[in-house]
Every structure is written in C-alpha cells, then in structure tokens.
BADRENMAR-415302 format. One record per residue: x, y, z of N, C-alpha, C in turn; residue number from 1. Coordinates in pm, 1 decimal. Layout:
<pts>
nX=X&nY=Y&nZ=Z&caX=X&caY=Y&caZ=Z&cX=X&cY=Y&cZ=Z&i=NUM $
...
</pts>
This chain:
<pts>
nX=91.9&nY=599.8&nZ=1848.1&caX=48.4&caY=581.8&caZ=1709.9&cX=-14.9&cY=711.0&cZ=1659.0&i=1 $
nX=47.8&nY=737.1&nZ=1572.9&caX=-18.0&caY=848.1&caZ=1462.5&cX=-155.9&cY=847.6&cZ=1371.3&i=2 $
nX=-286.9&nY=906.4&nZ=1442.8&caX=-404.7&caY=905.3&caZ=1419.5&cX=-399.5&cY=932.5&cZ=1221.1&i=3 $
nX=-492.7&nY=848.6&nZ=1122.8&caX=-499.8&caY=842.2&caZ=1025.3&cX=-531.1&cY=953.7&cZ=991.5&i=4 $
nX=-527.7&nY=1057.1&nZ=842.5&caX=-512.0&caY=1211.5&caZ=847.8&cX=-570.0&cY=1150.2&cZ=671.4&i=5 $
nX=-554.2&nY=1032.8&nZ=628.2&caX=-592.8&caY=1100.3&caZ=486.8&cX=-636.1&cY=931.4&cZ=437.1&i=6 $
nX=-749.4&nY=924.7&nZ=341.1&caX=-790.0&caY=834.0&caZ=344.5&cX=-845.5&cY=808.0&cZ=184.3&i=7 $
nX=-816.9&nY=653.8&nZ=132.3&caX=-841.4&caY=628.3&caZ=8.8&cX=-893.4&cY=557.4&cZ=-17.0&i=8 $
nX=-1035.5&nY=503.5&nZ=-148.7&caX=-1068.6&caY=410.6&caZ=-154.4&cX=-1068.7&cY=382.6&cZ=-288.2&i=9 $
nX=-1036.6&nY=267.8&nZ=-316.7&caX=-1035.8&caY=162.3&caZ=-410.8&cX=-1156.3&cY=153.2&cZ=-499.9&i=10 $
nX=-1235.4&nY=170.8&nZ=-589.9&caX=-1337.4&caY=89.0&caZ=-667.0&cX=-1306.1&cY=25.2&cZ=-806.6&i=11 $
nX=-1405.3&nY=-62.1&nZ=-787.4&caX=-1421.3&caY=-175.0&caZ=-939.1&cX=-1531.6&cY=-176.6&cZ=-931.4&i=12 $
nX=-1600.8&nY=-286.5&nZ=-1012.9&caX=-1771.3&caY=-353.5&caZ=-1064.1&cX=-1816.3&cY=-352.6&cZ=-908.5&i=13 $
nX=-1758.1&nY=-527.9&nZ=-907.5&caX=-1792.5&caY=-562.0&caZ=-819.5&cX=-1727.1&cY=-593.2&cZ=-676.3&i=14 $
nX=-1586.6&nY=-553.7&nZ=-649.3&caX=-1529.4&caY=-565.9&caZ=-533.5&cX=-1487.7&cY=-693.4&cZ=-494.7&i=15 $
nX=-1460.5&nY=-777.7&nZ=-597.6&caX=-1393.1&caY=-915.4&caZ=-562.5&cX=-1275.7&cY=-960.9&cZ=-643.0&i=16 $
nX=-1222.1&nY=-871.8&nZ=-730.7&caX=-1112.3&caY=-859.8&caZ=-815.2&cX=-1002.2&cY=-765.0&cZ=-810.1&i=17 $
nX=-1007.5&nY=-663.8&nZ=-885.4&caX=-935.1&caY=-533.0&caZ=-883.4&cX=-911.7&cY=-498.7&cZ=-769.6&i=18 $
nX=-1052.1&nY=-410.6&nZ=-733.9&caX=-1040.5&caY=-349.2&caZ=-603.8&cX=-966.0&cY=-370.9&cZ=-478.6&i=19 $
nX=-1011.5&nY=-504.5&nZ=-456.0&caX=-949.5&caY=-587.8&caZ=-303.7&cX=-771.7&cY=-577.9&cZ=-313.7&i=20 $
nX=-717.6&nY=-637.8&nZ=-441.5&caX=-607.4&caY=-657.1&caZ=-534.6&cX=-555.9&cY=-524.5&cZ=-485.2&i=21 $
nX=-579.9&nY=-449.0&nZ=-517.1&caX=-501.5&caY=-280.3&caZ=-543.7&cX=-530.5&cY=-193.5&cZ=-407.4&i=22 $
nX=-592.3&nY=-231.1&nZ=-322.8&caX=-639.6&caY=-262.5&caZ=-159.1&cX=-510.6&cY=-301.3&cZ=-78.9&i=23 $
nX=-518.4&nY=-450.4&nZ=-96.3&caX=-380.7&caY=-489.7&caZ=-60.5&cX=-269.9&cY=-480.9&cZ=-109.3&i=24 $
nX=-247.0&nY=-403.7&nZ=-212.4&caX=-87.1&caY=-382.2&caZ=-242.5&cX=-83.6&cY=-229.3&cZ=-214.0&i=25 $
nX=-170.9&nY=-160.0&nZ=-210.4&caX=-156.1&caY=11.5&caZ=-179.2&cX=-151.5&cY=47.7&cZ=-46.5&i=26 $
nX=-230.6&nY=-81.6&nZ=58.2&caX=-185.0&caY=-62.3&caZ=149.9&cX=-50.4&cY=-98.6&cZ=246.3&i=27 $
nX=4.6&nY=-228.9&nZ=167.7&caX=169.3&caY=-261.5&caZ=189.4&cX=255.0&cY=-136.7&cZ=116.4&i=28 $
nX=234.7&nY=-96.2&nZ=14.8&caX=338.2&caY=32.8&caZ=-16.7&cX=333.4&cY=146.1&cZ=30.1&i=29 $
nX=224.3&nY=143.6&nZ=107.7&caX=213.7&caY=305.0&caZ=192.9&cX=298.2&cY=240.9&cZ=380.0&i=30 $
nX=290.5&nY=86.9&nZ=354.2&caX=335.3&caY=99.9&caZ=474.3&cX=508.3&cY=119.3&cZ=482.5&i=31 $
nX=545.9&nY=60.9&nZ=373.0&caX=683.6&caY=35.6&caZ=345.9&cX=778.6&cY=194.4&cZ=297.2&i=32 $
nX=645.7&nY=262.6&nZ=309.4&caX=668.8&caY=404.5&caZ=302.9&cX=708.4&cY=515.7&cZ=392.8&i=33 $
nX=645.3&nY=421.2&nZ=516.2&caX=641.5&caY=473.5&caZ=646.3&cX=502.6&cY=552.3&cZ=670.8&i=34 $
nX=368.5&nY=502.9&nZ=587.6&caX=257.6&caY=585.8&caZ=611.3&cX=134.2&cY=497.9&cZ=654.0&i=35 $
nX=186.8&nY=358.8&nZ=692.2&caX=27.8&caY=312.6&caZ=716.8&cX=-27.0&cY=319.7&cZ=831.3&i=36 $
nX=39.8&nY=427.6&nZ=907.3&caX=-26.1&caY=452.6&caZ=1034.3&cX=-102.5&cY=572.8&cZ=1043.4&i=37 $
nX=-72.9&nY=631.8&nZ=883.5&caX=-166.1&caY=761.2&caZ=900.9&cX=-227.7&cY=770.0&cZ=724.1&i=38 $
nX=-276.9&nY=593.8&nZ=674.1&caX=-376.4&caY=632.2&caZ=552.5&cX=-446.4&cY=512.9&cZ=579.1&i=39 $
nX=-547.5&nY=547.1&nZ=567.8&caX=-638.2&caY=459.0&caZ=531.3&cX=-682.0&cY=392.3&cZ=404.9&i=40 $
nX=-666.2&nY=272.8&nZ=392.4&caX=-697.0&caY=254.5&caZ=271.2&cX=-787.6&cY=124.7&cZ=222.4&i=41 $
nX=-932.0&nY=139.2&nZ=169.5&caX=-1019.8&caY=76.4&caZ=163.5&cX=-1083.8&cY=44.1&cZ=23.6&i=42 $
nX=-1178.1&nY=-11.9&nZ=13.5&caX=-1236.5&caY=-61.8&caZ=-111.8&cX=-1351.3&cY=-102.5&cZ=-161.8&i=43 $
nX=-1417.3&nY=-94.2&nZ=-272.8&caX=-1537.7&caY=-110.1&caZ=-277.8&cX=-1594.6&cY=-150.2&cZ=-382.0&i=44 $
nX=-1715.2&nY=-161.3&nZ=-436.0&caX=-1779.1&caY=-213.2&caZ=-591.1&cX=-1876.3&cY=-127.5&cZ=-637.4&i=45 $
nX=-1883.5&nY=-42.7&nZ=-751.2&caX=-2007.2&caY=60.4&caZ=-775.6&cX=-2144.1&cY=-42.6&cZ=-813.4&i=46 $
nX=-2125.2&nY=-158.5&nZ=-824.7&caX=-2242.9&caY=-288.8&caZ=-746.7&cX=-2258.4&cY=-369.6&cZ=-653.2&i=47 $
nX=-2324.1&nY=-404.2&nZ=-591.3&caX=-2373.4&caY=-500.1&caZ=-467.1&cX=-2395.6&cY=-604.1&cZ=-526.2&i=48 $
nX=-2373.1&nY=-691.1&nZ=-640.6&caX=-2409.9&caY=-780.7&caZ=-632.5&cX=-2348.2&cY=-908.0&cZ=-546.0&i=49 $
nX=-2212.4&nY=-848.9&nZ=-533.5&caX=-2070.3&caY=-943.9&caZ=-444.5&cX=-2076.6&cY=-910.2&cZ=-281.9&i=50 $
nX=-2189.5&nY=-820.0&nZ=-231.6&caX=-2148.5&caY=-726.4&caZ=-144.9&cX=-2175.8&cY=-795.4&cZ=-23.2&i=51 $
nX=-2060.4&nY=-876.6&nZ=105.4&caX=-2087.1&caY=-942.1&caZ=194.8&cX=-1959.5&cY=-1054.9&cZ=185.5&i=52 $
nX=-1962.8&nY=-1089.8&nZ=50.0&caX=-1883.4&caY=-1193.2&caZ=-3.8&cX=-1723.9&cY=-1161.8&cZ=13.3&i=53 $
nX=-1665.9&nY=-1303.2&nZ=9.0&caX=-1507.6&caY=-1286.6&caZ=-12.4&cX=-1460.5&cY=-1245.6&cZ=-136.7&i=54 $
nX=-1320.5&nY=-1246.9&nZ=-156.6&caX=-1248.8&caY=-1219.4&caZ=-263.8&cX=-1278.8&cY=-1344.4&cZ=-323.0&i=55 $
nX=-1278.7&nY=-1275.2&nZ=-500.8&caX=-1244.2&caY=-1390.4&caZ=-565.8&cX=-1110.5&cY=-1478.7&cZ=-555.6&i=56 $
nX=-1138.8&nY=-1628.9&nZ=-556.4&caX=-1020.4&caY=-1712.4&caZ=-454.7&cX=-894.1&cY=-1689.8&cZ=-554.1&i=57 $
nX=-884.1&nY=-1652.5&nZ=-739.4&caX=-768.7&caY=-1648.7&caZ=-798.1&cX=-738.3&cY=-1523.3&cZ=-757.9&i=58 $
nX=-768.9&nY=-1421.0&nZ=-714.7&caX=-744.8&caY=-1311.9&caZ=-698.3&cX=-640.2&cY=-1363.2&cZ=-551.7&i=59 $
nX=-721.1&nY=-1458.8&nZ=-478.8&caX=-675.6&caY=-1436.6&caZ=-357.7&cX=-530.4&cY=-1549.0&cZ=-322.7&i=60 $
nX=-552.2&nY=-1582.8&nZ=-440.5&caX=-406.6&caY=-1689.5&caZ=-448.0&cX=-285.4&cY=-1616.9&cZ=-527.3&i=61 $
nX=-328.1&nY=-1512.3&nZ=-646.0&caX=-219.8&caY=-1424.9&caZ=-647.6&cX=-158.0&cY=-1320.5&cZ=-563.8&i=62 $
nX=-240.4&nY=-1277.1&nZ=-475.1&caX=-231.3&caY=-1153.5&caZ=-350.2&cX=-91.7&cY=-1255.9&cZ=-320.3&i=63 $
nX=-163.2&nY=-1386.7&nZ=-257.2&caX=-41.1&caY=-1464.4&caZ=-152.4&cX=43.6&cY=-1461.4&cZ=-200.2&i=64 $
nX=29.8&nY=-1537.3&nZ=-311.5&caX=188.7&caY=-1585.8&caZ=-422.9&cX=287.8&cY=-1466.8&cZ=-423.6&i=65 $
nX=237.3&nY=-1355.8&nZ=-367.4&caX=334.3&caY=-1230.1&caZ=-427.6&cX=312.1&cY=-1187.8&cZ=-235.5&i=66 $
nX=334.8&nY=-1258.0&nZ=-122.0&caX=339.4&caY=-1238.1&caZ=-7.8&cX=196.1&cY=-1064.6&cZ=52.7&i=67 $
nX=105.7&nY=-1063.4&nZ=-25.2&caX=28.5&caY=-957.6&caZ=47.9&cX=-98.1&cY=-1066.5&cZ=66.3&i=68 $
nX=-199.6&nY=-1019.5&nZ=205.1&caX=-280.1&caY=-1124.7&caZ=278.6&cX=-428.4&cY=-1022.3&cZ=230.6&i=69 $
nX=-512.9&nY=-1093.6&nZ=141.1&caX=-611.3&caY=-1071.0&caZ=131.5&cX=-759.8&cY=-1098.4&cZ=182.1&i=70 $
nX=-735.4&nY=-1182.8&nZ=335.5&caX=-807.9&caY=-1331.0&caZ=334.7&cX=-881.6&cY=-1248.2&cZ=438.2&i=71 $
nX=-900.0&nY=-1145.3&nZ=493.6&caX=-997.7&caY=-1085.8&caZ=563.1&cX=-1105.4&cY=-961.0&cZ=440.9&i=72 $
nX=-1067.0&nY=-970.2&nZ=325.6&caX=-1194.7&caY=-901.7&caZ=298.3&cX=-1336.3&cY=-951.1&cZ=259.9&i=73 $
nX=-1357.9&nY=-815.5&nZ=270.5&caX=-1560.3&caY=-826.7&caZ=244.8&cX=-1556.2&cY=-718.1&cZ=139.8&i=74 $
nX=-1636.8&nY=-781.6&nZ=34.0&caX=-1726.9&caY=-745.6&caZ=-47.1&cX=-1806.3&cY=-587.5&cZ=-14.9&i=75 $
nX=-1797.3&nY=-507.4&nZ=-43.7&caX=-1893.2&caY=-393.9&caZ=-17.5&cX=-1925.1&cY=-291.6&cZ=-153.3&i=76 $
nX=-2064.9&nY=-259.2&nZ=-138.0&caX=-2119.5&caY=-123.1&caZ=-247.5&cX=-2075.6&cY=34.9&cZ=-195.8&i=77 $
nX=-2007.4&nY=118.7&nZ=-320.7&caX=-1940.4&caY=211.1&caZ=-262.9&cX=-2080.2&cY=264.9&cZ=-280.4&i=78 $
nX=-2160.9&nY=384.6&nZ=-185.5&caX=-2263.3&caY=491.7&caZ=-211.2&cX=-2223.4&cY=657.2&cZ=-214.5&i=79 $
nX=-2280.5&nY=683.0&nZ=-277.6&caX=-2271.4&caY=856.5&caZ=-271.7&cX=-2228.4&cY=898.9&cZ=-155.3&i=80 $
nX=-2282.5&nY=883.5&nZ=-33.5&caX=-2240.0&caY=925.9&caZ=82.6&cX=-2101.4&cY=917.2&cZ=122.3&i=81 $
nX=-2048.8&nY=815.4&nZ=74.4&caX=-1928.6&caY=747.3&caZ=72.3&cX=-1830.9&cY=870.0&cZ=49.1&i=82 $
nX=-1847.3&nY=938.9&nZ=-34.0&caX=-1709.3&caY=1032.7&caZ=-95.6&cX=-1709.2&cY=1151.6&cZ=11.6&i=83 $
nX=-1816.2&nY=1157.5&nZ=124.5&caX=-1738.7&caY=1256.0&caZ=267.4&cX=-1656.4&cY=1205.4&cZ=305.1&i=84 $
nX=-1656.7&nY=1082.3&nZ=311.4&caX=-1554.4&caY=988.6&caZ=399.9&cX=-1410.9&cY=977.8&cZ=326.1&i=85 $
nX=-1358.5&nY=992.1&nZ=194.1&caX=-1276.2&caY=1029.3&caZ=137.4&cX=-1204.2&cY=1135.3&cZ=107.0&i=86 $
nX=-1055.8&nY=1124.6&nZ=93.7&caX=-954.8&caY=1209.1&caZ=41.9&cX=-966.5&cY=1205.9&cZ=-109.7&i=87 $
nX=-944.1&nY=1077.2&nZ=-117.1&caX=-887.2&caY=999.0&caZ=-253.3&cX=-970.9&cY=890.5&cZ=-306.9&i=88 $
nX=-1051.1&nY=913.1&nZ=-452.0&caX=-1177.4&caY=806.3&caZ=-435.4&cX=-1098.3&cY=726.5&cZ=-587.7&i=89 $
nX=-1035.7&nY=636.3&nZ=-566.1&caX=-998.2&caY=570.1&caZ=-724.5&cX=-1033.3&cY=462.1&cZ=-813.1&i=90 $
nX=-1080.4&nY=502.1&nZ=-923.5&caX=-1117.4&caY=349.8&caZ=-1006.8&cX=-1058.4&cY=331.6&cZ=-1089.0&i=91 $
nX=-1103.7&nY=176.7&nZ=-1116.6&caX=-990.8&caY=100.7&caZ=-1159.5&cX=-1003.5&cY=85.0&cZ=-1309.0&i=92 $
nX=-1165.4&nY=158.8&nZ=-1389.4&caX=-1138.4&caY=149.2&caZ=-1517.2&cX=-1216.2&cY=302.6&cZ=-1570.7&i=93 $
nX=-1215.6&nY=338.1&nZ=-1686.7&caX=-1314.7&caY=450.3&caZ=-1739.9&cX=-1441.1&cY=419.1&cZ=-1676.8&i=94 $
nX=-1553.3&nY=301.1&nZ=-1725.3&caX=-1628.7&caY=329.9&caZ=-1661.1&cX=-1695.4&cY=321.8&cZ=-1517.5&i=95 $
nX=-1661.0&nY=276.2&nZ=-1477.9&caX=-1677.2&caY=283.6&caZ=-1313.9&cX=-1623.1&cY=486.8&cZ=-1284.7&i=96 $
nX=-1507.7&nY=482.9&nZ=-1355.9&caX=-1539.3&caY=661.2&caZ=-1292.5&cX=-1631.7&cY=776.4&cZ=-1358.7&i=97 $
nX=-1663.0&nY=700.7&nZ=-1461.5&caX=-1771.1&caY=797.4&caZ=-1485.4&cX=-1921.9&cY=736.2&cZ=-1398.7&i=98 $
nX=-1932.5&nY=636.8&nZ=-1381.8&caX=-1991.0&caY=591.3&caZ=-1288.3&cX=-2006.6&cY=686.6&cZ=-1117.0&i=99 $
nX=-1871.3&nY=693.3&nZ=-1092.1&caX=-1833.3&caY=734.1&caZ=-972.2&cX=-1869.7&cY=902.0&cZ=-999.9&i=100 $
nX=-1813.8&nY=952.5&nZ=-1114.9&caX=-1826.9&caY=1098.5&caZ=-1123.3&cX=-1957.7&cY=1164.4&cZ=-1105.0&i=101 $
nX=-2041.7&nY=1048.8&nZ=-1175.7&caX=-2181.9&caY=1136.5&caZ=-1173.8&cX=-2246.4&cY=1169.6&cZ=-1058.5&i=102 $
nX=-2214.5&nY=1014.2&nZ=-966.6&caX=-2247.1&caY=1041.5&caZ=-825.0&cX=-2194.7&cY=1115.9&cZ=-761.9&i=103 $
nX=-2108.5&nY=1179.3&nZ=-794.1&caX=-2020.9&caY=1255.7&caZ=-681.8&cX=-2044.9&cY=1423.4&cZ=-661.2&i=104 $
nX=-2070.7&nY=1476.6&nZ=-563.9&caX=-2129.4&caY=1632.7&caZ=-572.2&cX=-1983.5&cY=1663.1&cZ=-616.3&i=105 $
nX=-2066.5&nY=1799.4&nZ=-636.4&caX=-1944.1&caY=1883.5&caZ=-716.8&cX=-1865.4&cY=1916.3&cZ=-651.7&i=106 $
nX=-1735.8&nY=1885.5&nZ=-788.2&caX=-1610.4&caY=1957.1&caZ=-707.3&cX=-1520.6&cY=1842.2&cZ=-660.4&i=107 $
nX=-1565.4&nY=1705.1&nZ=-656.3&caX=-1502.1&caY=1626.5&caZ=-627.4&cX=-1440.0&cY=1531.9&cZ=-726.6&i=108 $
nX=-1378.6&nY=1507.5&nZ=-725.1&caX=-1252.6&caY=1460.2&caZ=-834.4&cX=-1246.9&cY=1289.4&cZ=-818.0&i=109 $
nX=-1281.2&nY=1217.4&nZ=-892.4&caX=-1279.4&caY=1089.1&caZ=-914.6&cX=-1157.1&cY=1043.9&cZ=-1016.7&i=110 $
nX=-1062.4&nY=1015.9&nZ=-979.3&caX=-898.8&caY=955.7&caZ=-1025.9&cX=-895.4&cY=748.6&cZ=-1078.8&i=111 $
nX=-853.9&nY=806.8&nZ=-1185.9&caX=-800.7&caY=650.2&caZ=-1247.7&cX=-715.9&cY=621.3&cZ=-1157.1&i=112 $
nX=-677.3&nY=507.6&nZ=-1104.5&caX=-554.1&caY=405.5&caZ=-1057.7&cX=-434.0&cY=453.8&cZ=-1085.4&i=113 $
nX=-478.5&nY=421.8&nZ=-1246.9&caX=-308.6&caY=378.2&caZ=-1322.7&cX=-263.2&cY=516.9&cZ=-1354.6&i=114 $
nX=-361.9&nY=677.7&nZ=-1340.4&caX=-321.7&caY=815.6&caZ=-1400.3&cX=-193.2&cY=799.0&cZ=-1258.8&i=115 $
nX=-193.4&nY=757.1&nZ=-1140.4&caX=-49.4&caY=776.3&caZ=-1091.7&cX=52.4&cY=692.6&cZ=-1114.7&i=116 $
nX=54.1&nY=620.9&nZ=-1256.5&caX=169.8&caY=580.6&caZ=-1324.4&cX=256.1&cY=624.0&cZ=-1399.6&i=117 $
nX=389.9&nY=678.9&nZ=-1397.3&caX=442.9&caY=756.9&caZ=-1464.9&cX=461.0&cY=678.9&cZ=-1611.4&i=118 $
nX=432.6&nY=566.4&nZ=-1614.3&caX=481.5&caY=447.9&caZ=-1756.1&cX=323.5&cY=414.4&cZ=-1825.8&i=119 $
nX=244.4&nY=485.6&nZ=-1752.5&caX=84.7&caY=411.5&caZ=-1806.7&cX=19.2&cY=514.8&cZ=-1907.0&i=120 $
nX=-16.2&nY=541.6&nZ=-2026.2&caX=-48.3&caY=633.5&caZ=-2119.7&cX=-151.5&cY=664.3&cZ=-2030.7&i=121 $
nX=-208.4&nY=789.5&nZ=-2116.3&caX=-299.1&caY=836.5&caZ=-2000.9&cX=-443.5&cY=749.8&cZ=-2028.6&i=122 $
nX=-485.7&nY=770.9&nZ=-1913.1&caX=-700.5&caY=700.0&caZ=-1936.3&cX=-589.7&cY=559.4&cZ=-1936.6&i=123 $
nX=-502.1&nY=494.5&nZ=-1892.9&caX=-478.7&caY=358.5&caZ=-1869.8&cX=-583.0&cY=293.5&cZ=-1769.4&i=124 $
nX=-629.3&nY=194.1&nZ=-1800.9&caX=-727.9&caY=100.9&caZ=-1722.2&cX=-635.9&cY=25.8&cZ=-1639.5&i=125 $
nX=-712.6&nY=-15.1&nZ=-1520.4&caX=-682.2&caY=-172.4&caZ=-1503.5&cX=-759.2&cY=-264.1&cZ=-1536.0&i=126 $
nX=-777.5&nY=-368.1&nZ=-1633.7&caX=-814.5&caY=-435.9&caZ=-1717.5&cX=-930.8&cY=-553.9&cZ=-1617.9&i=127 $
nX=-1059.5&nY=-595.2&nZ=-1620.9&caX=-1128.2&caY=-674.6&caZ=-1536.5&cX=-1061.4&cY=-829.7&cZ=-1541.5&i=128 $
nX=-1008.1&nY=-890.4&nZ=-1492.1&caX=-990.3&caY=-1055.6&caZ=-1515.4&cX=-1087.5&cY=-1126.9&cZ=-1489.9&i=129 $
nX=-1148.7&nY=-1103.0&nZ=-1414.8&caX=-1304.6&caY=-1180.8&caZ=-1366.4&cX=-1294.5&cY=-1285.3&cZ=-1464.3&i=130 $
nX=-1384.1&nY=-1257.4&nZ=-1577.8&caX=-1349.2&caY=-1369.7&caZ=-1747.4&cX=-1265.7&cY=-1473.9&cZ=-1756.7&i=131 $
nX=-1130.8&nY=-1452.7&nZ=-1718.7&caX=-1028.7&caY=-1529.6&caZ=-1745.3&cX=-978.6&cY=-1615.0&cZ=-1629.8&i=132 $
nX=-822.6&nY=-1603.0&nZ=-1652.1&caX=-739.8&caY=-1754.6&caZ=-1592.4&cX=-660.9&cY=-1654.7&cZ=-1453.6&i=133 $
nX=-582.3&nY=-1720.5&nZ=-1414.6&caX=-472.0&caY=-1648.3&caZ=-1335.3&cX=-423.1&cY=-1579.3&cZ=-1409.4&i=134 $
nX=-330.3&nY=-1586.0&nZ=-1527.5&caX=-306.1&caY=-1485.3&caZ=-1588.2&cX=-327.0&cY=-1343.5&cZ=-1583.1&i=135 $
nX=-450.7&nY=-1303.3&nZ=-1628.4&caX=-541.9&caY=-1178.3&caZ=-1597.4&cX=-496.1&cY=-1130.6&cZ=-1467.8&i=136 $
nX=-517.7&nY=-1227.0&nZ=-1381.4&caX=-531.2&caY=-1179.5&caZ=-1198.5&cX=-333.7&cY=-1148.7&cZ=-1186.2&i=137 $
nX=-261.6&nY=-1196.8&nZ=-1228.2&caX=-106.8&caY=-1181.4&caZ=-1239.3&cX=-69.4&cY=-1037.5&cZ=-1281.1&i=138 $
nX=-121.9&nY=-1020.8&nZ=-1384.3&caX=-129.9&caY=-854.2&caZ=-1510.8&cX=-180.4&cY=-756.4&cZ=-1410.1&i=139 $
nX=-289.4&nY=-778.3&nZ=-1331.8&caX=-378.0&caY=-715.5&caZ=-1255.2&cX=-287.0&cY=-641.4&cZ=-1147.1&i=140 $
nX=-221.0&nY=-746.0&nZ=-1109.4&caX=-137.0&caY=-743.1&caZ=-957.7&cX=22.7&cY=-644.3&cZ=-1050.7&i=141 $
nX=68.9&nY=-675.4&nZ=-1106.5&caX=139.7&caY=-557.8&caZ=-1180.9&cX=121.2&cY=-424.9&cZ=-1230.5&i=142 $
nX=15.4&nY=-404.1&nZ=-1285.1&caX=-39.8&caY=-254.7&caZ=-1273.9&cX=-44.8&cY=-210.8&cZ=-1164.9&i=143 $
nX=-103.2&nY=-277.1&nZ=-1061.9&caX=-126.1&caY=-255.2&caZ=-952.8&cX=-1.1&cY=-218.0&cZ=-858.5&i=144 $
nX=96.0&nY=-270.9&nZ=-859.8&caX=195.8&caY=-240.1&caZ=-769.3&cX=244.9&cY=-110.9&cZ=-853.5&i=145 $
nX=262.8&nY=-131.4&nZ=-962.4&caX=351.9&caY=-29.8&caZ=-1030.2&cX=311.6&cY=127.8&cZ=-1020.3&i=146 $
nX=153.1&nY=111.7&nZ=-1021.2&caX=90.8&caY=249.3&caZ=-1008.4&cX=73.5&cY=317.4&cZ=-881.5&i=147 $
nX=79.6&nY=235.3&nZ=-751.5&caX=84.5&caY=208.3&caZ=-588.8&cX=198.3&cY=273.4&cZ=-586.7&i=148 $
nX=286.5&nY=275.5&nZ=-632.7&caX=438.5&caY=356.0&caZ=-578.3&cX=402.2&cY=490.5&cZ=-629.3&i=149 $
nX=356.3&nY=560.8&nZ=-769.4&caX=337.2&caY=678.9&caZ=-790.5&cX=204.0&cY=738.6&cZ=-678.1&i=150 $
nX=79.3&nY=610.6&nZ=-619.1&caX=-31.7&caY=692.9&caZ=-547.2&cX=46.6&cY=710.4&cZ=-440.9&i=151 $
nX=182.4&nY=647.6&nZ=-356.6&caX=228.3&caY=678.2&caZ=-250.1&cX=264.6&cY=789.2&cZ=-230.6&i=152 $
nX=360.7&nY=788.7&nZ=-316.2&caX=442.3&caY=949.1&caZ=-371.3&cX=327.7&cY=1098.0&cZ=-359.3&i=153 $
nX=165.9&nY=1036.7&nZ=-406.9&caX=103.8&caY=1235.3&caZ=-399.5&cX=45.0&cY=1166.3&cZ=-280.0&i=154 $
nX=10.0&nY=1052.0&nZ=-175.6&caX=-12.1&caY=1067.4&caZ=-91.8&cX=92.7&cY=1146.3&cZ=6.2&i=155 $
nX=196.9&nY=1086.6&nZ=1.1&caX=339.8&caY=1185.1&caZ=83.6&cX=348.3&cY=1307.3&cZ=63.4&i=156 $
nX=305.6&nY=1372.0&nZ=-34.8&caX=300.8&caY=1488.5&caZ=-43.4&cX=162.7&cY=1576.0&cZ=-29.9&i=157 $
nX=59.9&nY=1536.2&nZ=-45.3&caX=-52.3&caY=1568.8&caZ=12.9&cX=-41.0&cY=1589.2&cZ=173.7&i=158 $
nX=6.0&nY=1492.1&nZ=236.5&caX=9.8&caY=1457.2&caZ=399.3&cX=99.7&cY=1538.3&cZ=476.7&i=159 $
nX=228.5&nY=1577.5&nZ=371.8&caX=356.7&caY=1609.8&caZ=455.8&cX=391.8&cY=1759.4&cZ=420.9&i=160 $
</pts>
C-alpha cells in the first residue's frame, strides 16, 4: 500500500451536513480515480457546537440513497493548528472561508468547494440545507459530486 502523500479537509458551520456529504463523495471519487490510497480526506465544522455528534440522519439517508456510507462519522471543530496538517483546506460557503482565512497564517490558501467546478460561476457556494427537507440535502449531494471530479483532477496533478 501506497503511504498517503497529500491530504484534504472538508469544512462547513457545523460538520453534520455539507461537510460529512462532500467527505464522502470526495473520498469515493478519488478512489475510483485510483487515489484513495494516497489522499486523505477529512472534515470538519468552523463550530463545535455538533462536535462528537453524528451526521445529520437526512444527510445520512441521502449519502445511502446514492450508495456512499456515511454512518461512521463524528462531528469535529476544525482549529488553526489544523491547516499544518493540510494540503488542501476547503469550504463549503463564502463565509466559513473567510472564517477559515483569517485563521490561517500566511500564505495559506483557503479554496471554495465548488471554485473546482468547471460549470459553477465563480464564489459558487454550497448552499446550507440544515433549514429544510431532503430536497436541500439531494441539491447538496449534486454540487457535491459534480465539483469532486474537478478537486480529483488538481489533486492528480498536484500528486503526480
């Protein structure tokens, strides 16, 4: 097995929606890529208030419905310290990365989701569903895959 070489993490609010969501589909398209033996790919909430907790359960019934297994995560607060441990630090809306930016020493680059969508205008969000129905959590899981094939693509080329 090929030791992990480059590593990404996920943020939202709170780490029981988006994040987990775009977690498990970034890490099935890096595998189907031939790279999940050498990325890591993790997730987090720029709040603790969820932090320990499972996925939210509509979140976690659309993951299934669309065959990716969400049913081992935890809830966690991303911290400053956090971005040594990163390649690739991504959020999932404007503010959470300006959130993320301020914390971050210089020089380090905090990336929208959806900027590796070739179809997503630029500053595209991924939109919170928390509020709403399945619906939301459905929309969610589509950005999400769609933008997962362009983060594969500069991961492959970052790596290779």
């Amino acid at each position: 097995m090929t030791s992990p070489t480059y590593r990404v993490c996920v943020v939202c609010m709170g780490n029981i929606c988006r994040s987990p969501m775009a977690e498990a589909v970034l890490r099935s398209v890096l595998a189907a890529h031939g790279l999940g033996e050498r990325v890591i790919v993790e997730s987090a909430g720029t709040g603790g208030w969820h932090a320990g907790g499972p996925m939210d359960q509509r979140a976690m019934r659309v993951l299934a419905a669309h065959g990716y297994d969400g049913s081992r995560h935890v809830a966690r607060q991303f911290t400053r310290d956090w971005f040594d441990r990163y390649d690739l630090v991504l959020a999932m809306d404007r503010d959470n990365a300006a959130f993320l930016s301020r914390m971050a020493p210089p020089g380090v680059e905090v990336r929208l989701f959806r900027s590796f969508d070739p179809e997503a205008p630029s500053g595209a969000e991924v939109p919170d569903p928390y509020y709403g129905g399945d619906e939301g959590f459905v929309e969610v899981l589509s950005l999400v895959e769609s933008a997962s094939q362009g983060i594969a693509k500069h991961i492959a080329d970052e790596i290779d």
